[in-house]
Residue frames as qw, qx, qy, qz and C-alpha x, y, z in Angstrom:
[[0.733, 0.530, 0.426, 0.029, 66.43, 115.67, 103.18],
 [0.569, -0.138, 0.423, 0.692, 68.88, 116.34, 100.49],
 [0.227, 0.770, 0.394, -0.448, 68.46, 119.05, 98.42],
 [0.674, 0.571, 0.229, 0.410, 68.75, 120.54, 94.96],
 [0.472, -0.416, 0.037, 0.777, 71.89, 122.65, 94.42],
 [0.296, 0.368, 0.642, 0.604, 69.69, 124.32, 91.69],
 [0.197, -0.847, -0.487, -0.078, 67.16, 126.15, 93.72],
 [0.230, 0.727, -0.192, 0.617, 67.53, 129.64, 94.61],
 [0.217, 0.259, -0.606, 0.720, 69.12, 130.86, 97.86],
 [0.465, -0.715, -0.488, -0.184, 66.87, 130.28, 101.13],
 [0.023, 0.649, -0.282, 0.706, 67.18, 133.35, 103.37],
 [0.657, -0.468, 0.389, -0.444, 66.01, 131.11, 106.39],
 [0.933, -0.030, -0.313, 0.177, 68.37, 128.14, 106.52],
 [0.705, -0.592, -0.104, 0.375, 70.00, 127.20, 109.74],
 [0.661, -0.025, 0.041, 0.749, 73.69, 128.77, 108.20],
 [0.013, 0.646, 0.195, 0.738, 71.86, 132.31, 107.26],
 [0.586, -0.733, -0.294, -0.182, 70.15, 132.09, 110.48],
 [0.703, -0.419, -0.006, 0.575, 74.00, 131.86, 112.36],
 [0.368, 0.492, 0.314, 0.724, 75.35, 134.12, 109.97],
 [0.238, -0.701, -0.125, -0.660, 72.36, 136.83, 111.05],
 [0.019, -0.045, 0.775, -0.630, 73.35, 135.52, 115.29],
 [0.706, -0.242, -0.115, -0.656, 69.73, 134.56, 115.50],
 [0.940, -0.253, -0.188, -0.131, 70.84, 131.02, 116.00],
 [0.480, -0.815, 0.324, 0.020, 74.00, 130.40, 118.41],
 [0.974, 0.155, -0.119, 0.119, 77.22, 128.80, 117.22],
 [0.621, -0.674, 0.186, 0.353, 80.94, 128.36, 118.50],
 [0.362, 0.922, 0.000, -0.134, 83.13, 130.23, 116.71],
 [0.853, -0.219, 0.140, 0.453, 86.59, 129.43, 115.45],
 [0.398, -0.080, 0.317, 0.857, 87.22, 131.70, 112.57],
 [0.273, 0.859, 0.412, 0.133, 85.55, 134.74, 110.92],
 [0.178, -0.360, 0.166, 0.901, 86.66, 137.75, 108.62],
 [0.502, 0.405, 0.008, -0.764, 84.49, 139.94, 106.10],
 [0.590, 0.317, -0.468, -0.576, 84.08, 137.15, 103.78],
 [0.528, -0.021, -0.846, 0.074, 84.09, 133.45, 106.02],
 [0.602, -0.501, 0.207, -0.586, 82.49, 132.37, 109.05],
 [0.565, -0.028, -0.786, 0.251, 84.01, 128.40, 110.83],
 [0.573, -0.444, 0.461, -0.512, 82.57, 127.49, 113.82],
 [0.079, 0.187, -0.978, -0.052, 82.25, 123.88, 115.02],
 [0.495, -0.268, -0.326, -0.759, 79.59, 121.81, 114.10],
 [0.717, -0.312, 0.270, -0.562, 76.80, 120.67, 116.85],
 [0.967, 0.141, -0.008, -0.212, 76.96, 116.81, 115.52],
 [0.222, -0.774, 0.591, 0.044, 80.47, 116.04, 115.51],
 [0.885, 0.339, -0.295, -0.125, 82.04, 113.22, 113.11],
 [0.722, 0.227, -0.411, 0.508, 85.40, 113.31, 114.14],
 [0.678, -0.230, -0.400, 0.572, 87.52, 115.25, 117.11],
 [0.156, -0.470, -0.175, 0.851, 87.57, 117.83, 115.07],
 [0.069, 0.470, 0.725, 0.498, 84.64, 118.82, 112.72],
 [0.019, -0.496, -0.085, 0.864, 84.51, 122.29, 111.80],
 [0.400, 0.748, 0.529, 0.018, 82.00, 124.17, 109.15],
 [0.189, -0.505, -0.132, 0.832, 82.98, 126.78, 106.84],
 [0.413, 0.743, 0.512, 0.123, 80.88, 128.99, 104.76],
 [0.320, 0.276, 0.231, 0.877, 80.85, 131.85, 102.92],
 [0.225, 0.504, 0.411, -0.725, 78.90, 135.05, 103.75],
 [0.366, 0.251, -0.345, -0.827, 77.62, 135.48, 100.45],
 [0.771, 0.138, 0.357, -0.508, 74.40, 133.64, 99.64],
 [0.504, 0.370, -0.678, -0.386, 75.37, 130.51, 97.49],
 [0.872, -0.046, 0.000, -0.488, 73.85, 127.32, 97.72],
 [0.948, -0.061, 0.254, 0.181, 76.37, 125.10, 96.78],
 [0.497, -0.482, 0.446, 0.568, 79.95, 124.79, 95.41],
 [0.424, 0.584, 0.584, 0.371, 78.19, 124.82, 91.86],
 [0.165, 0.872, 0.346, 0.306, 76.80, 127.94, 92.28],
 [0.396, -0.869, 0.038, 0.295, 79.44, 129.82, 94.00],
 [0.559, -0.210, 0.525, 0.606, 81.80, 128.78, 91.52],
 [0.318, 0.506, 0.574, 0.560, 79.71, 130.32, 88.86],
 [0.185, -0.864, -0.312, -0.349, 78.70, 133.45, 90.66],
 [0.478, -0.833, -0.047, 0.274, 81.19, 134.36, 93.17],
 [0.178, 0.922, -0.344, 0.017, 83.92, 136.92, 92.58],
 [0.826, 0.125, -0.478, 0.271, 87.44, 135.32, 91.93],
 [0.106, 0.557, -0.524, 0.635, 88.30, 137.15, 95.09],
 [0.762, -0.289, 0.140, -0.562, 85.82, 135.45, 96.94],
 [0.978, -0.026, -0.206, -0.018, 86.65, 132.17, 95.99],
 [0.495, 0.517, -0.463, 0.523, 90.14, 132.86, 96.69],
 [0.277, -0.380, 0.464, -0.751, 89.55, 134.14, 100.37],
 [0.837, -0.245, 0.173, -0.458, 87.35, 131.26, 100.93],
 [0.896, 0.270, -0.302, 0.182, 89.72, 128.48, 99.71],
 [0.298, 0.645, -0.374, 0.596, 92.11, 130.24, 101.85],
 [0.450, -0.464, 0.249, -0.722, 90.25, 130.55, 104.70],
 [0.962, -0.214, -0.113, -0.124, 89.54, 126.61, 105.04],
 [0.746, 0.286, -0.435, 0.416, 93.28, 126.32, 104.59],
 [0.117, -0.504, 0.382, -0.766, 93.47, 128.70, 107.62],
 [0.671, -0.438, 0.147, -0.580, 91.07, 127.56, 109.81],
 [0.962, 0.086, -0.215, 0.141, 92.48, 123.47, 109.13],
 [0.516, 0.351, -0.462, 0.631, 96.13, 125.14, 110.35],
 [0.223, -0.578, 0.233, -0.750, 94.35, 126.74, 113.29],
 [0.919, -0.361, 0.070, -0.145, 92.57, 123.46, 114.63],
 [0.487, -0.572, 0.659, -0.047, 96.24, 122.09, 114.63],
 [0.889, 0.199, 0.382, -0.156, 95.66, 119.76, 111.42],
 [0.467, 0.753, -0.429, -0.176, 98.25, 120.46, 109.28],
 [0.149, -0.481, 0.861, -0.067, 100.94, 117.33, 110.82],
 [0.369, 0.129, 0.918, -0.067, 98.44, 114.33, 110.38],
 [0.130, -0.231, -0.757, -0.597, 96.44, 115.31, 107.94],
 [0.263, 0.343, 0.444, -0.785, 92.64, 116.15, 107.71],
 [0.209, 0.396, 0.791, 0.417, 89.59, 116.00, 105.25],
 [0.222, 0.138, 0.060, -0.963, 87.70, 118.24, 103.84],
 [0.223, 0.305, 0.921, -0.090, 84.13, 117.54, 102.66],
 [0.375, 0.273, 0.178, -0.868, 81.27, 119.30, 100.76],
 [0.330, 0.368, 0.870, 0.004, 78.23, 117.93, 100.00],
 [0.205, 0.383, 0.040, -0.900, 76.46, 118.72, 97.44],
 [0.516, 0.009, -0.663, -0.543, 73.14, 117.89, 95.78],
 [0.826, -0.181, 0.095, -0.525, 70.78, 115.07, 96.53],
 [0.973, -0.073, -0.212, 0.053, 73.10, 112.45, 95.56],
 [0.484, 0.389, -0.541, 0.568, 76.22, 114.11, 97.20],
 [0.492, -0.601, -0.609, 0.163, 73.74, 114.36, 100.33],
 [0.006, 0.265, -0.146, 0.953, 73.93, 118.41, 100.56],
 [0.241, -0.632, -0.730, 0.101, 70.99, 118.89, 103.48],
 [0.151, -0.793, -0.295, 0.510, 71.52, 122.57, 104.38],
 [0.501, 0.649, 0.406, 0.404, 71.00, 125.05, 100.83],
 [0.134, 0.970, -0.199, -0.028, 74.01, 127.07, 101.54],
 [0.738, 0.478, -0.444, 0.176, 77.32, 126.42, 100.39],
 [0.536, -0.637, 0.534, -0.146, 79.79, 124.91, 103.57],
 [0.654, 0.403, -0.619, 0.165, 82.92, 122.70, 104.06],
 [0.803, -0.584, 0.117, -0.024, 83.61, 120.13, 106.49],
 [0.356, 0.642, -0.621, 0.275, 86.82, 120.18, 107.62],
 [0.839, -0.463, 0.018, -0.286, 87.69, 116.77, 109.77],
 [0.612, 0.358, -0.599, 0.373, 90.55, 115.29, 111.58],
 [0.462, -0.503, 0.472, -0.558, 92.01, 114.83, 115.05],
 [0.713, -0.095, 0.695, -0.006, 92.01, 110.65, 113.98],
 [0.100, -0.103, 0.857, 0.495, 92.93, 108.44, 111.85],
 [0.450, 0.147, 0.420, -0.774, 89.57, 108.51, 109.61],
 [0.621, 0.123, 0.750, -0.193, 89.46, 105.59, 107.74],
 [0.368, 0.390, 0.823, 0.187, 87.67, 105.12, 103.99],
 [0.028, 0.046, 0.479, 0.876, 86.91, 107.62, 101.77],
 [0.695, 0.003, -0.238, -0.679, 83.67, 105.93, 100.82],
 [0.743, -0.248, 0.500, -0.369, 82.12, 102.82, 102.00],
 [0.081, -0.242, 0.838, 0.482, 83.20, 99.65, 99.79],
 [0.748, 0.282, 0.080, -0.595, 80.53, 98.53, 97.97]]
C-alpha cells in the first residue's frame, strides 16, 4: 500500500530493518552514509536499491532535512553504484517513488537504479 511521504520516520520498515542486518540483503555498495544492495523482486537485469542511512522517508523530506553533504554523497553514491553495475555505456534509469500517487510502498527514502536492457516507456500511454 502506498504511503504518505508526510508521516514520520518508521523505525521498523523492511530498509531500517537491513540497515540494522536484522533482515538479509546482497550487498553491492556501502560507505558511512549509503547502503545499495540488489533488490529481491527484480524489474530489469539489473535492479539495485539505494538508500540513505539517515532516517528520511522520502525524497521530500530528505531534501528538506538532510545536510547538503548528505545529499551530495548520496547523489554521488547512485552515480557510483550505476558505474559499478557496468551501466554507464547503455544507459540506465533511475526511479524513486514517492507518495501514494508516485506509488512509494516502503517509508524510507530509496532509488531504483535499472538497466542491463533496453527498457522501454517511461510511463504507460494512456
Amino acid at each position: 500500500m502506498p504511503i504518505d511521504p508526510k508521516l514520520p520516520y518508521d523505525d521498523n520498515n523492511i530498509f531500517a530493518k537491513i540497515l540494522r542486518g536484522e533482515i538479509p540483503s546482497k550487498k553491492v555498495y556501502e560507505d558511512d552514509g549509503i547502503y545499495a544492495f540488489h533488490d529481491i523482486n527484480p524489474q530489469a537485469p539489473v535492479h539495485v536499491l539505494v538508500i540513505p542511512k539517515g532516517r528520511y522517508v522520502s525524497w521530500m523530506d530528505f531534501t528538506e532535512k538532510a545536510s547538503d553533504g548528505e545529499i551530495a554523497q548520496f547523489i554521488r553514491g547512485v552515480g557510483k553504484v550505476a558505474a559499478m553495475m557496468g551501466l554507464t555505456d547503455d544507459g540506465y534509469r533511475l526511479l524513486a517513488n514517492i507518495g501514494q500517487h508516485g506509488h512509494q510502498e516502503v517509508p524510507h527514502l530509496h532509488v531504483h537504479i535499472f538497466g542491463g536492457r533496453q527498457l522501454g516507456a517511461m510511463l504507460p500511454r494512456e
